[in-house]
N, C-alpha and C positions, 0 to 999 in steps of 0.2 A: 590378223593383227592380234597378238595375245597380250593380254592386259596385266600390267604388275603392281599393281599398286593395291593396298590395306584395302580400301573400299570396293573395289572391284570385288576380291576374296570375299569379303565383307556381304556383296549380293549375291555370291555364289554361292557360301553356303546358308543364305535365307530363302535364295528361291529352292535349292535343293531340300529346305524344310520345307515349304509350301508345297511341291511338289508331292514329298510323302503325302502331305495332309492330305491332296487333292485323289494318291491312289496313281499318280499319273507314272507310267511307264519312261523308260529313257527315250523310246521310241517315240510316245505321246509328245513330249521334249521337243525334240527333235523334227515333226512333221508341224507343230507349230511355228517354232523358229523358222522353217522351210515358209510357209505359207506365209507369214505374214512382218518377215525380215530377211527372205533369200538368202537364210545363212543355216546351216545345219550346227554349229554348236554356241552354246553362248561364250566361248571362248572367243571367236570371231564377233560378240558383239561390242559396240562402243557400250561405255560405262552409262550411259542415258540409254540404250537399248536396254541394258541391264537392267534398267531401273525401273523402265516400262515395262518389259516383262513381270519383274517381280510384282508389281502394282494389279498389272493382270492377274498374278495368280493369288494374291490375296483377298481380291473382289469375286474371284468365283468360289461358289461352294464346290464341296463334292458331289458327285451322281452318283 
């Protein structure tokens, strides 16, 4: 299910900031969304997936 809408776009490229910030890989990305939403891209996630992820990666630091 791929998402079209401003806000959608809108968490994609804030989580693809937080991602820089965190250092994390496409793959890092991607083995999370696996584990813990059964979904390998956040294209396939609902807009409140999206939103939780993003939440996620602003609460952790980097390693």
């Amino acid at each position: 299910m791929i998402q079209d809408t401003q806000r959608f776009r809108d968490l994609m490229n804030e989580t693809d900031t937080e991602m820089q910030r965190l250092g994390w890989t496409t793959e890092q990305g991607r083995e999370h969304l696996q584990k813990f939403y059964g979904k390998r891209s956040r294209l396939q996630l609902t807009e409140e997936e999206l939103d939780n992820f993003l939440l996620f990666l602003q609460l952790s630091d980097r390693e």
